[in-house]
C-alpha positions in Angstrom: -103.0 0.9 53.5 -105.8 1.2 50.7 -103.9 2.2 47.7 -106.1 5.2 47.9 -105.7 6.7 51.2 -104.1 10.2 50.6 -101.5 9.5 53.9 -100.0 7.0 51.5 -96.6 8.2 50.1 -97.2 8.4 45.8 -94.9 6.2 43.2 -90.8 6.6 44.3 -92.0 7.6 47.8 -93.4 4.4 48.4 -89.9 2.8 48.2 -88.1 5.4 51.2 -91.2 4.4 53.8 -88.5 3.7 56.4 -87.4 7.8 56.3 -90.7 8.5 56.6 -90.5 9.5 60.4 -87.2 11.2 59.6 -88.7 14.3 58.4 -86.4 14.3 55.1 -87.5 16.2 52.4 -86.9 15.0 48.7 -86.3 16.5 45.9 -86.1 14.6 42.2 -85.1 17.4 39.8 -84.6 21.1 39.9 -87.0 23.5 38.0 -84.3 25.6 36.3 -81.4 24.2 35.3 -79.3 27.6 36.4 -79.8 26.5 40.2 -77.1 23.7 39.2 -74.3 25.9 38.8 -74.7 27.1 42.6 -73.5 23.3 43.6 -70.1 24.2 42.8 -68.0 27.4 42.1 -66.3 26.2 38.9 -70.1 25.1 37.2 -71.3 28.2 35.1 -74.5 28.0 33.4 -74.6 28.8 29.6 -78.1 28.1 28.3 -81.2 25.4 28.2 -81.9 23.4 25.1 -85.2 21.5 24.8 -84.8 18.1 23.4 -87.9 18.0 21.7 -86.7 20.9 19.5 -84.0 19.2 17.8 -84.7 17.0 14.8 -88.4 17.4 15.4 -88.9 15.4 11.9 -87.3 12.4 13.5 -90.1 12.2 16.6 -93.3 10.7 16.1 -96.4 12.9 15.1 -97.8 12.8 19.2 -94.7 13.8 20.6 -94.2 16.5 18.1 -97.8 17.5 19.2 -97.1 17.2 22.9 -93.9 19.6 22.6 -96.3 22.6 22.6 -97.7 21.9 25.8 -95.1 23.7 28.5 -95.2 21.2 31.3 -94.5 17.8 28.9 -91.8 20.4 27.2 -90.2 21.4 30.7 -89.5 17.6 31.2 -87.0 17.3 28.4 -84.4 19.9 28.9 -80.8 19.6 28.8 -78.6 22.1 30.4 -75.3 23.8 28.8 -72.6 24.3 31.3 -68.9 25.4 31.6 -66.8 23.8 34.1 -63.8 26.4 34.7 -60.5 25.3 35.2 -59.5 25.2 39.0 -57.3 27.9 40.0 -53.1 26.5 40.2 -52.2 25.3 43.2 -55.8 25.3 44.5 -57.3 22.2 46.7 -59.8 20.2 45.1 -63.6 20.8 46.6 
C-alpha cells in the first residue's frame, strides 16, 4: 500500500498487521491517570504531577515554552499511587 492511503494502519499499528482482521482494539496510554487504580483493589490514586513542572530551570528554553501548551503537557505526567497492604490471610489477585 501507498504510504498514503488512509486504510493503512499509522506508526505502531503498522507492526500488529496480522491482528488486523481480529477486530482488537488498542489502547497505548490512558487519559487520566485515576483510571489506573480501577486495575486492582489495593492501587489508590493520590495525585498527578507534571514532569515539566519540576526543575523547570534545568529544561531547555523550547521545552519550557512547550509546557504551556496542554496537549505536549498532558504527555508528561506521572501518577502518585498507594498500593494498600493486602488484607491477612487473603489470596493474592
Amino acid at each position: 500500500m501507498p504510504s498514503g492511503d488512509p486504510h493503512r494502519p499509522p506508526g505502531r499499528y503498522r507492526q500488529l498487521s496480522h491482528v488486523c482482521g481480529a477486530e482488537s482494539q488498542f489502547r497505548w496510554g490512558v487519559r487520566d491517570l485515576s483510571e489506573l487504580a480501577a486495575w486492582h483493589h489495593r492501587l489508590h490514586f493520590v495525585e498527578t504531577w507534571h514532569l515539566m513542572d519540576y526543575h523547570p530551570a534545568a529544561w531547555p528554553l523550547p521545552l519550557r515554552a512547550l509546557r504551556r501548551i496542554p496537549s505536549v503537557r498532558a504527555q508528561a505526567k506521572i501518577g502518585h499511587f498507594h498500593v494498600t497492604a493486602a488484607a491477612p490471610g487473603s489470596q493474592p489477585s
